[in-house]
C-alpha positions as CSV (number, residue, x, y, z in Angstrom):
1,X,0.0,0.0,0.0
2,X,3.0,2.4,0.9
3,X,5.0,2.0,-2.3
4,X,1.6,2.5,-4.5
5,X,0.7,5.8,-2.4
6,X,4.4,6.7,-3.7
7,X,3.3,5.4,-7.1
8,X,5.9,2.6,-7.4
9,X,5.1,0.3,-10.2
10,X,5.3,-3.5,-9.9
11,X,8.6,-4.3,-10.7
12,X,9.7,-1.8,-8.3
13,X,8.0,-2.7,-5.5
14,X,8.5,-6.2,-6.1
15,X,12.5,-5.5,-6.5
16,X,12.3,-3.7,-3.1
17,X,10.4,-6.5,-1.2
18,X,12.1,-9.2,-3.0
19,X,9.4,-10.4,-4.6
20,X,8.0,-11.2,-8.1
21,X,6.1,-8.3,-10.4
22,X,3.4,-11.0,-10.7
23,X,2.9,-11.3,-6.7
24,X,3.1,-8.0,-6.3
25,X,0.3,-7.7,-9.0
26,X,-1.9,-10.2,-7.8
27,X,-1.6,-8.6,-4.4
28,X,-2.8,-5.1,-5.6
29,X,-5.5,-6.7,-7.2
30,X,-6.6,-8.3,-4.2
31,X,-7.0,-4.8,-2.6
32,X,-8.0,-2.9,-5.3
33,X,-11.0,-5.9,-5.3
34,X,-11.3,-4.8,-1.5
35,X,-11.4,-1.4,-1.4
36,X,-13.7,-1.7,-4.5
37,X,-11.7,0.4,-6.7
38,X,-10.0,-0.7,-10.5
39,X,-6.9,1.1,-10.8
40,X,-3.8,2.5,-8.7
41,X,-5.6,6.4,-9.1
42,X,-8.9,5.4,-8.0
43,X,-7.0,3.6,-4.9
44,X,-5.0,6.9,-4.5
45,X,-8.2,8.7,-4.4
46,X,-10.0,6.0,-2.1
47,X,-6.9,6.4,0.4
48,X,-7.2,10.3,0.7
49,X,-10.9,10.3,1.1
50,X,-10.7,7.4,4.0
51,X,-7.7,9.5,5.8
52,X,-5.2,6.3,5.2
53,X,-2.6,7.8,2.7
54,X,-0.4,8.9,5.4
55,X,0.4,5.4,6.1
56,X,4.5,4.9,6.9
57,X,6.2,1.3,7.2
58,X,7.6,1.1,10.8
59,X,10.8,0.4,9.2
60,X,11.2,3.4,7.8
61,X,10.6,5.5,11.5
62,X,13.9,5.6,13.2
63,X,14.0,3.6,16.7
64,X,13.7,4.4,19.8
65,X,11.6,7.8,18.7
66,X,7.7,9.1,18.8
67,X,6.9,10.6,15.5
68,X,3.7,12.6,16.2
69,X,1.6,13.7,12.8
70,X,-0.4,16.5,12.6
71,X,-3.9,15.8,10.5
């Protein structure tokens, strides 16, 4: 969900999670199907209106420190 928010395509994504295009395909189609949209812009658009594009991996927070967000 994070790397399509940041409009990664599949063969980035999958490079960066060590996976295939193909899983990483069938994965986003599984949550398109879910959040009942077709495409990566409609699931853009469904992830600003429901508040959940500000979404960021705890991976990518550095440890040991509260990150507070302002809405």
């Amino acid at each position: 969900m994070f790397f399509t928010l940041q409009r990664l395509n599949s063969k980035e994504v999958g490079k960066k999670l060590n996976l295939s295009h193909r899983t990483i395909e069938n994965n986003l189609q599984s949550i398109y199907q879910t959040a009942g949209v077709h495409n990566c812009r409609q699931f853009i658009n469904y992830c600003h209106d429901n508040g959940i594009n500000r979404y960021l991996p705890p991976e990518f927070l550095p440890s040991g420190r509260h990150v507070v967000i302002s809405v």
